[in-house]
GUBALO-799722 format. One record per residue (C-alpha): residue number from 1; y, z, x. Coordinates in Angstrom, 1 decimal, padded with zeros to 4 digits. Layout:
// GUBALO-799722
<nr NUM, c2 Y, c3 Z, c1 X>
...
// end
This chain:
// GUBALO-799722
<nr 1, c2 -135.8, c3 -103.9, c1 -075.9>
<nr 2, c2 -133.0, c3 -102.1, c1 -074.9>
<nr 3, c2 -133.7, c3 -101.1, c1 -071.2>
<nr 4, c2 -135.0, c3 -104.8, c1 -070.9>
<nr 5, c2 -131.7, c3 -106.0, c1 -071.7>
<nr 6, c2 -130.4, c3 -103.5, c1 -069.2>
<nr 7, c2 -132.7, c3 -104.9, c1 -066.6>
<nr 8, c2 -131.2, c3 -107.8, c1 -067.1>
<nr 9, c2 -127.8, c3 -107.3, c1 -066.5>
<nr 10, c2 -126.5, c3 -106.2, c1 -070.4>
<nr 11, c2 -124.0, c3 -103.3, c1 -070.2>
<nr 12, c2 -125.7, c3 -101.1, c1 -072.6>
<nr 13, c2 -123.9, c3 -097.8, c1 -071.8>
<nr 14, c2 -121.4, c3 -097.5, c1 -074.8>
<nr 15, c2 -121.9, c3 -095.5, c1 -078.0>
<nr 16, c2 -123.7, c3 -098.5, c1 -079.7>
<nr 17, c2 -126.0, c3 -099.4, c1 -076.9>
<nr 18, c2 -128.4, c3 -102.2, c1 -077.0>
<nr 19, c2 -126.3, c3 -103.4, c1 -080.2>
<nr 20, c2 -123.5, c3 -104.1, c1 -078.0>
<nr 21, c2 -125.3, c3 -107.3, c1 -076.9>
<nr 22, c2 -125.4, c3 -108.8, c1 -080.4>
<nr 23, c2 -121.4, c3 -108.8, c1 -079.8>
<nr 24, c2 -121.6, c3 -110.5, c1 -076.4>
<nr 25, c2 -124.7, c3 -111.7, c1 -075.8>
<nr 26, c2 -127.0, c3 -112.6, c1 -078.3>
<nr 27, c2 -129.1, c3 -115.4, c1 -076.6>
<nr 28, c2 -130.2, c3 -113.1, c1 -074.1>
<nr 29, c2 -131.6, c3 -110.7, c1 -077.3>
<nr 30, c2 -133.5, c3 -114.0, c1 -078.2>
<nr 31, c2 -134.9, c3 -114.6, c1 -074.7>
<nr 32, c2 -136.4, c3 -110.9, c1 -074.2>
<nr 33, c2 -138.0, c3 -111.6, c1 -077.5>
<nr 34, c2 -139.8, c3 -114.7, c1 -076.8>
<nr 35, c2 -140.7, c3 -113.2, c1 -073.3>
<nr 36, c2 -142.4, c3 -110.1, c1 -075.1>
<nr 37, c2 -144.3, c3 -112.4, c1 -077.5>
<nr 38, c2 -145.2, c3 -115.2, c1 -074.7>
<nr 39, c2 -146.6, c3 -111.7, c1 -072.9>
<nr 40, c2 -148.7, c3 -111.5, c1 -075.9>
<nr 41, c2 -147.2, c3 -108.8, c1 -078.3>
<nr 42, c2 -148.3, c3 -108.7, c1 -081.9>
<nr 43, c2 -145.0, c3 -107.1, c1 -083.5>
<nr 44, c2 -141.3, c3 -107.6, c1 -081.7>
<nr 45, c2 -138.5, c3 -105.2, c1 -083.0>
<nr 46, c2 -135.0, c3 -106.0, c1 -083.8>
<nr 47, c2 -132.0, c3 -104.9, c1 -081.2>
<nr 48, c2 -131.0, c3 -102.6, c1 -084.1>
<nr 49, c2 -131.9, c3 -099.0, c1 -082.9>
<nr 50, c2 -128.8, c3 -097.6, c1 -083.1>
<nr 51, c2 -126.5, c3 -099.5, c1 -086.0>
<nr 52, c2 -125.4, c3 -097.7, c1 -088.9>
<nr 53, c2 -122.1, c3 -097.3, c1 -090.1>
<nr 54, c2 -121.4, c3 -093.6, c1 -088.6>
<nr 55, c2 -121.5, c3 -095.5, c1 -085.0>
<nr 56, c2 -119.6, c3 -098.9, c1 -085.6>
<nr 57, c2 -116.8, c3 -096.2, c1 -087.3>
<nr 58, c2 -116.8, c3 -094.4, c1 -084.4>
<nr 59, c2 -115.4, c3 -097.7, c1 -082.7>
<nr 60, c2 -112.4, c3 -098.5, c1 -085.1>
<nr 61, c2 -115.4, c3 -101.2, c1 -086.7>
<nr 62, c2 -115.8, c3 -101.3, c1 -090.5>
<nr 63, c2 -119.3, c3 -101.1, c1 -092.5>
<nr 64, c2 -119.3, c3 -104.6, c1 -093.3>
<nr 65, c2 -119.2, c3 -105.6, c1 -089.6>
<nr 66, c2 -122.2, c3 -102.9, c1 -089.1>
<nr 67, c2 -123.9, c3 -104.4, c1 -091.9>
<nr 68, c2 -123.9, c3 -108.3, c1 -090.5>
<nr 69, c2 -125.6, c3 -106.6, c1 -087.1>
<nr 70, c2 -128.3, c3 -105.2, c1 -089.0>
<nr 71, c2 -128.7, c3 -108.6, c1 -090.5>
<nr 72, c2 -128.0, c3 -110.3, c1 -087.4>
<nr 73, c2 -130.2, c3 -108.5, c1 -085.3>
<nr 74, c2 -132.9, c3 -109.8, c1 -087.7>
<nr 75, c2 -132.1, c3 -113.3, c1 -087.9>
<nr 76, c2 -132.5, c3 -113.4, c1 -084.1>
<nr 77, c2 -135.7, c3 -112.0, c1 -084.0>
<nr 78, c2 -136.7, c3 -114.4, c1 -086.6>
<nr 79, c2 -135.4, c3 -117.8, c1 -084.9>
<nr 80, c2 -137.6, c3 -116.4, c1 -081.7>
<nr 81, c2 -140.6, c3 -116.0, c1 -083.7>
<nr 82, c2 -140.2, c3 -119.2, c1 -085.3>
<nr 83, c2 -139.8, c3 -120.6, c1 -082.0>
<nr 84, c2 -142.9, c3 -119.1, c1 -080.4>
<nr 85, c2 -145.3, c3 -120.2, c1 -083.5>
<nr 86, c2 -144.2, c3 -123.7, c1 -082.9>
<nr 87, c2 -145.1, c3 -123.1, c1 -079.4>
<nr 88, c2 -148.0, c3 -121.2, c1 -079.9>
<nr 89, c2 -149.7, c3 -121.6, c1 -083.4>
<nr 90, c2 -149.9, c3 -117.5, c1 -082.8>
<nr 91, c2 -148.8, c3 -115.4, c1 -086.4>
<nr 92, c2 -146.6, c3 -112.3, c1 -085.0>
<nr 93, c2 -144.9, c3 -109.6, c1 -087.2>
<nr 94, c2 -141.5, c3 -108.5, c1 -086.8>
<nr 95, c2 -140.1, c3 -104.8, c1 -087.4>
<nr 96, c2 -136.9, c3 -103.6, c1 -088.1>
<nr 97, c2 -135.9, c3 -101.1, c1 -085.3>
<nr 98, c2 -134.1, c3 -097.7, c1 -087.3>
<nr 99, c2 -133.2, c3 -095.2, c1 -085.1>
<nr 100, c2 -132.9, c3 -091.5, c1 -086.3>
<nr 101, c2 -129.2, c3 -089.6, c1 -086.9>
<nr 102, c2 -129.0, c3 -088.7, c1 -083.6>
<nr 103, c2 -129.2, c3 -091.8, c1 -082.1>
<nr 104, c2 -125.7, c3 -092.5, c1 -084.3>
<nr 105, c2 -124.0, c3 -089.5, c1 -082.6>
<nr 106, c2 -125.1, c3 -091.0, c1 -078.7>
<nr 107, c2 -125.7, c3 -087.7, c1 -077.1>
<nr 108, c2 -129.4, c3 -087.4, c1 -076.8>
<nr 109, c2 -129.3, c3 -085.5, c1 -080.2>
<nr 110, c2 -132.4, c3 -087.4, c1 -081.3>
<nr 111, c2 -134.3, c3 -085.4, c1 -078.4>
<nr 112, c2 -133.7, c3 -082.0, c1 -079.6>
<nr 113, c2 -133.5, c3 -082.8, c1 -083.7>
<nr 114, c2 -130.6, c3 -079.8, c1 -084.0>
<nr 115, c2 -128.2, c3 -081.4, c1 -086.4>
<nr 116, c2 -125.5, c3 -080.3, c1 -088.3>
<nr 117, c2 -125.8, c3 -082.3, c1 -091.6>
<nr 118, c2 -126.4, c3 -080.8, c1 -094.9>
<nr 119, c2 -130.7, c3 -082.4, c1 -095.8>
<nr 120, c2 -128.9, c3 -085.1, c1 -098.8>
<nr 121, c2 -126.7, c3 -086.4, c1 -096.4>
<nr 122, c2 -129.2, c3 -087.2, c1 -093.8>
<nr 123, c2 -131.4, c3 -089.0, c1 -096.7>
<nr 124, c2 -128.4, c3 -090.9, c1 -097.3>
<nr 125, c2 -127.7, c3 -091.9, c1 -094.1>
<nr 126, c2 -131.1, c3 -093.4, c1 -093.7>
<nr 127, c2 -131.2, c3 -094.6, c1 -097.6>
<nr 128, c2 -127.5, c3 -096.6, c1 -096.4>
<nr 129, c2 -129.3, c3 -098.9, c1 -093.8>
<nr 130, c2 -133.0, c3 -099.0, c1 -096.0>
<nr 131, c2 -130.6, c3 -100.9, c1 -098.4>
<nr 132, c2 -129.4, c3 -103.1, c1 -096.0>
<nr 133, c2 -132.4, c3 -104.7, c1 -094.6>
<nr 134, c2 -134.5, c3 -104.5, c1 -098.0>
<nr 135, c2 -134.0, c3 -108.0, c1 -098.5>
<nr 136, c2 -134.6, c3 -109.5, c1 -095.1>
<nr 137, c2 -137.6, c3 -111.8, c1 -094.0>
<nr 138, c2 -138.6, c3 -109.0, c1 -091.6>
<nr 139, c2 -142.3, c3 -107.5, c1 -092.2>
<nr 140, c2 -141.8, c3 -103.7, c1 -091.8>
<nr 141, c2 -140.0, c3 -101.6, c1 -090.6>
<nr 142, c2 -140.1, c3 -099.2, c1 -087.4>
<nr 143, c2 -138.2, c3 -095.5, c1 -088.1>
<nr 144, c2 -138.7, c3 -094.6, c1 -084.8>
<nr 145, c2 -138.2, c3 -091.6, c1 -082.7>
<nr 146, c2 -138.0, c3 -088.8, c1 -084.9>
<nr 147, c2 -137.8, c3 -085.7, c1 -083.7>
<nr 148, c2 -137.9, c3 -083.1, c1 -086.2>
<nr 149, c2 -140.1, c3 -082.5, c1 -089.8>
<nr 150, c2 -137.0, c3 -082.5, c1 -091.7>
<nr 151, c2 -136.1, c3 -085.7, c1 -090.4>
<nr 152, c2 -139.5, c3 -086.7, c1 -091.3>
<nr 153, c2 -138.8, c3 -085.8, c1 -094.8>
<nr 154, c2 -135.5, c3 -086.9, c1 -095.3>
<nr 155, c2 -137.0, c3 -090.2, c1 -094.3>
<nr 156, c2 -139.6, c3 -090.5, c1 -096.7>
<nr 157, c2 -137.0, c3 -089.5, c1 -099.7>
<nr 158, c2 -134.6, c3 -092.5, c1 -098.8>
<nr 159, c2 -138.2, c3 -094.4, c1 -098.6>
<nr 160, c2 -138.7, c3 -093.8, c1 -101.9>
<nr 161, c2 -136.1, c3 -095.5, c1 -102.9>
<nr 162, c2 -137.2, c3 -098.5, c1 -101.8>
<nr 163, c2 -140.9, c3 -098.9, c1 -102.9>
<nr 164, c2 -141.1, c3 -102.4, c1 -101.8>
<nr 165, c2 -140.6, c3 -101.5, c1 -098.1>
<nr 166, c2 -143.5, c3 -101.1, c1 -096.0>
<nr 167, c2 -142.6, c3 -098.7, c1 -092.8>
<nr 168, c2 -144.1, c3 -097.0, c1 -089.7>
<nr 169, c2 -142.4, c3 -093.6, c1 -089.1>
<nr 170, c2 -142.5, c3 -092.8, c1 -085.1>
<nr 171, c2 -142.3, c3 -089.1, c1 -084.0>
<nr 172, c2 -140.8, c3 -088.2, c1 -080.1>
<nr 173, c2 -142.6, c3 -085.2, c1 -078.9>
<nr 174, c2 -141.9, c3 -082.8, c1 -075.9>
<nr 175, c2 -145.4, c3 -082.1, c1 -075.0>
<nr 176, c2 -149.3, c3 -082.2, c1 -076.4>
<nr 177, c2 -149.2, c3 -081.0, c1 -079.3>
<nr 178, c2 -145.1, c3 -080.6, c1 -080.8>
<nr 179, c2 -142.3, c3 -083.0, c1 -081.6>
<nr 180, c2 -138.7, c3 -082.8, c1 -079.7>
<nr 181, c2 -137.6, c3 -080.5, c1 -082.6>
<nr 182, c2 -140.4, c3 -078.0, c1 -081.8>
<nr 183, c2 -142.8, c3 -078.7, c1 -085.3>
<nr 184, c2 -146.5, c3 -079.4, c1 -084.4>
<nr 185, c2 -146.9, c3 -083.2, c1 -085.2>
<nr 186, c2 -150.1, c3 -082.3, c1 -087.1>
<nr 187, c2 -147.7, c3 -081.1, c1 -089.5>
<nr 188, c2 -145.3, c3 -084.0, c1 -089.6>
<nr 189, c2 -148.8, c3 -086.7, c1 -090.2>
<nr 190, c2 -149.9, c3 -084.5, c1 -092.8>
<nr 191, c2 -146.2, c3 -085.4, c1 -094.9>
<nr 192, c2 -146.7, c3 -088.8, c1 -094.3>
<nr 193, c2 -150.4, c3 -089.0, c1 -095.3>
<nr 194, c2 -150.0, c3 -089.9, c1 -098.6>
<nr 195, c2 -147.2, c3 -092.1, c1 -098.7>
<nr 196, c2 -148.3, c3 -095.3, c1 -099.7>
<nr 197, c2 -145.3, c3 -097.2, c1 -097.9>
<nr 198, c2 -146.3, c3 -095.6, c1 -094.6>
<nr 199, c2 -148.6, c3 -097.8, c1 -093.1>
<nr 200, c2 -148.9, c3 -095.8, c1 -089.7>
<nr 201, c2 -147.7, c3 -092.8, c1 -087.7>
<nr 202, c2 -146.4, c3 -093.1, c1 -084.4>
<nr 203, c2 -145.6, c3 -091.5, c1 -081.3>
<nr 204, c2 -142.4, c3 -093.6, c1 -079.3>
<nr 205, c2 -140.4, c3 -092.0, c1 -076.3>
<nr 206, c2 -142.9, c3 -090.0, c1 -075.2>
<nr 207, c2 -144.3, c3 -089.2, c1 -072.0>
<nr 208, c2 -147.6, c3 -091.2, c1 -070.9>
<nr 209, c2 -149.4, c3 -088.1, c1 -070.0>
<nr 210, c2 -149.3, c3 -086.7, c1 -073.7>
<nr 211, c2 -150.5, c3 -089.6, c1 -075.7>
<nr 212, c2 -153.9, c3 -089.1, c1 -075.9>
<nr 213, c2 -153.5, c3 -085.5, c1 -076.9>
<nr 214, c2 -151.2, c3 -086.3, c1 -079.4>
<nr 215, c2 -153.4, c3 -089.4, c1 -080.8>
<nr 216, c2 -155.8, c3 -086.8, c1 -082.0>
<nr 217, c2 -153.4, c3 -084.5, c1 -083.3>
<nr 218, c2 -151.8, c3 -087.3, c1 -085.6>
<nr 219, c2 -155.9, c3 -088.4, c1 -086.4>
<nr 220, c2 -157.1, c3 -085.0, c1 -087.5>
<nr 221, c2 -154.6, c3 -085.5, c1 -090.8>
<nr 222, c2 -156.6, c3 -088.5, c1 -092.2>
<nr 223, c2 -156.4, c3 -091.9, c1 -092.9>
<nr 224, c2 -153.2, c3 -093.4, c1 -091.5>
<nr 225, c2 -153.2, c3 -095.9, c1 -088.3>
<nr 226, c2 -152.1, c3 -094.6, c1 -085.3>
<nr 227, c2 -149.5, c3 -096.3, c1 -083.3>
<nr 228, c2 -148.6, c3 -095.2, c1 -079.8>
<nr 229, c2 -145.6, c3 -097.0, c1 -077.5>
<nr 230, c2 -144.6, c3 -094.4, c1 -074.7>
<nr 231, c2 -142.1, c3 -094.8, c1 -072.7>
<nr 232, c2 -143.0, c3 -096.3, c1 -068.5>
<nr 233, c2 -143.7, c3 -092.6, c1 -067.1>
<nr 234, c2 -140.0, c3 -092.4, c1 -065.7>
<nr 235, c2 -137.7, c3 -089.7, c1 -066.5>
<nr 236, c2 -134.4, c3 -089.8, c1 -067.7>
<nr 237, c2 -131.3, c3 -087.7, c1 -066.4>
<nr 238, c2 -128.8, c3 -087.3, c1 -069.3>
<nr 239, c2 -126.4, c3 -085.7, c1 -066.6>
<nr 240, c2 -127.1, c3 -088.2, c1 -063.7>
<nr 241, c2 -127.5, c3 -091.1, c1 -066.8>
<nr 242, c2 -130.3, c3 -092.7, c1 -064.8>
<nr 243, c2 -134.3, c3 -092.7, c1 -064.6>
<nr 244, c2 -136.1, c3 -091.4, c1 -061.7>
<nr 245, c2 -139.8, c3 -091.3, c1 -060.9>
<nr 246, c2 -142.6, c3 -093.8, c1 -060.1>
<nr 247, c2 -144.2, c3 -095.7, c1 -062.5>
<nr 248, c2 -147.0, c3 -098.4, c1 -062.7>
<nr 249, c2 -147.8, c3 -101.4, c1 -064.5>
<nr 250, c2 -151.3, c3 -101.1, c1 -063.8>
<nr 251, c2 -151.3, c3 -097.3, c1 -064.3>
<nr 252, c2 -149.6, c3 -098.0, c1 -068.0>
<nr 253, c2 -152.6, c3 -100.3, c1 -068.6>
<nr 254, c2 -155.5, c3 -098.5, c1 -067.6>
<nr 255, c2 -153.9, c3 -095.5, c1 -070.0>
<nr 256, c2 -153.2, c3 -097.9, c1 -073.0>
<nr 257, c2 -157.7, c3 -098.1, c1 -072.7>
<nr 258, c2 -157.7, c3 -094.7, c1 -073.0>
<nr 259, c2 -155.4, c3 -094.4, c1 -075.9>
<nr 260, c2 -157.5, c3 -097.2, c1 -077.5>
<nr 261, c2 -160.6, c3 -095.1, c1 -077.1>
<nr 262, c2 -159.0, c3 -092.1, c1 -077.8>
<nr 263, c2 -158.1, c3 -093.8, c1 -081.5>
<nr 264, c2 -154.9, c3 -095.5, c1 -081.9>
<nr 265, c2 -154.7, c3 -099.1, c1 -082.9>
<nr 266, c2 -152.0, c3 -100.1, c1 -081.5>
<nr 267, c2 -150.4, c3 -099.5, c1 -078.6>
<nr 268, c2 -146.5, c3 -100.8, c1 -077.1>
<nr 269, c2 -144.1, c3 -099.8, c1 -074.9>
<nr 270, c2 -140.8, c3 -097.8, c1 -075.2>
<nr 271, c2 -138.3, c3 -097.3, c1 -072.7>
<nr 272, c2 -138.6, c3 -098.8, c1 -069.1>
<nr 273, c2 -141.6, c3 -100.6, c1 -070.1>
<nr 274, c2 -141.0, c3 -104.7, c1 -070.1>
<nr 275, c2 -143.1, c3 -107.8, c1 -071.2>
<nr 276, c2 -145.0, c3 -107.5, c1 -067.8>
<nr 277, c2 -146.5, c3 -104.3, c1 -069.6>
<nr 278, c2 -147.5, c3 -105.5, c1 -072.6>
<nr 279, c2 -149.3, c3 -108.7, c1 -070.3>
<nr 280, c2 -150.9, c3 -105.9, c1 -068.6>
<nr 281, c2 -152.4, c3 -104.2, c1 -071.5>
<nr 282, c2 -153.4, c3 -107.3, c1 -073.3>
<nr 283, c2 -155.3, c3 -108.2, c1 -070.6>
<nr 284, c2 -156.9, c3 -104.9, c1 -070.0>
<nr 285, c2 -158.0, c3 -105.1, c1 -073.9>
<nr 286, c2 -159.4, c3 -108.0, c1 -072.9>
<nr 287, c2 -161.5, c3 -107.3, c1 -070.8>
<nr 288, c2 -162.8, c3 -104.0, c1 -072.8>
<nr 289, c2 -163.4, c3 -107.1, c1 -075.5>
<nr 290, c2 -161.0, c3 -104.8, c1 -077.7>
<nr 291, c2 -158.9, c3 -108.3, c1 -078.0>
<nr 292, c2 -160.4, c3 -111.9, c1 -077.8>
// end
């Protein structure tokens, strides 16, 4: 979502990132959405990543304005939807996008895990935005690229307090086998195995090359769905603040039918991907006769 919008035009380089569109452009949040279900997604996610209270304080904003984003960011998603079923007849889900603590500091932190936050604090940060969006029409919700075990945890505490919630937890990992904090993700699905509200594990900003490693390292734990969305293959600079290095459409594709067959069911798209990816890998599943 967030590098679409970018592709696009949207200024997404301040401390709230892809939020900062709700603020001045929120029609264009709605178009990206209906592109990526016309392309034939099952499950959009809210332009939400990075809102929580810690950031929109940051700015001189107040809780209650980072509240009504949160809520906001839903309702958009929602008025797409409803617009594509009435074009479509199609039944699509819609996730709440969460991202981790360090996504609230905007300084990578979220790739490396190394915070300084005392464990009850970071369950509350997560509990804080849990209770925001318990009561929206959304159908899940996406924690998404977590990079450490303790995050992992602290997640499934403010879970907890929120039985109702059903919820994918996403892990970003460095290489084959490890998340970004340096724990084995083998060891991060086994604490979400059973957890009833956990209805897959995922891997999200992650390199293409290390999915289908890492598909069967989150499948030797057990039961849970897997549920992939790398990012495009690019790289990012945090000095430079730009990506470099080729990637494909096709290539992106042709790897999603190897995840597939390597045991995840379902697959996406994370940064630098775009609706033209999630057409191509439809239409790849379709032709395997994955999808009909």
């Amino acid at each position: 979502m967030a590098t679409e919008l970018e592709r696009r035009g949207c200024d997404i380089s301040g401390p709230l990132w892809s939020a900062h569109v709700l603020d001045t452009s929120p029609e264009i949040v709605k178009e990206v959405h209906l592109d990526y279900l016309r392309a034939g997604t099952d499950c959009i996610s809210t332009v939400s990543y990075q809102i929580s209270r810690l950031g929109y304080a940051e700015l001189g904003r107040s809780a209650a304005e980072a509240a009504h984003a949160l809520q906001e960011s839903v309702a958009i998603a929602l008025s797409a939807r409803d617009q594509y079923r009435r074009e479509s007849g199609r039944t699509t889900l819609i996730a709440v996008s969460l991202g981790p603590y360090g996504a609230a500091l905007h300084n990578g932190a979220e790739f490396h895990g190394r915070y300084d936050i005392p464990f009850e604090d970071l369950v509350a940060f997560h509990a804080e935005r849990l209770a925001i969006v318990a009561d929206t029409d959304a159908d899940l919700l996406a924690l998404e690229t977590v990079p450490s075990l303790e995050e992992g945890r602290a997640i499934a505490q403010a879970l907890a307090q929120f039985p109702g919630i059903p919820a994918w937890i996403s892990f970003t990992c460095k290489d084959e086998i490890r998340v970004a904090h340096g724990e084995t993700l083998v060891e991060c699905a086994a604490l979400l195995e059973d957890l009833p509200q956990v209805v897959a594990i995922g891997i999200n900003c992650t390199q293409p090359g290390f999915i289908t490693s890492l598909i069967g390292e989150a499948k030797s734990q057990g039961r849970k769905p897997v549920l992939v969305y790398p990012n495009s293959g690019e790289l990012w600079d945090a000095e430079g603040r730009c990506w470099y290095g080729p990637a494909s459409v096709e290539e992106f594709a042709d790897q999603a039918r190897d995840w597939f067959a390597a045991g995840a069911q379902a697959v996406g798209g994370c940064c630098r991907t775009t609706p033209e990816h999630i057409r191509a890998v439809r239409d790849g599943l379709a032709l395997d006769g994955v999808l009909r």
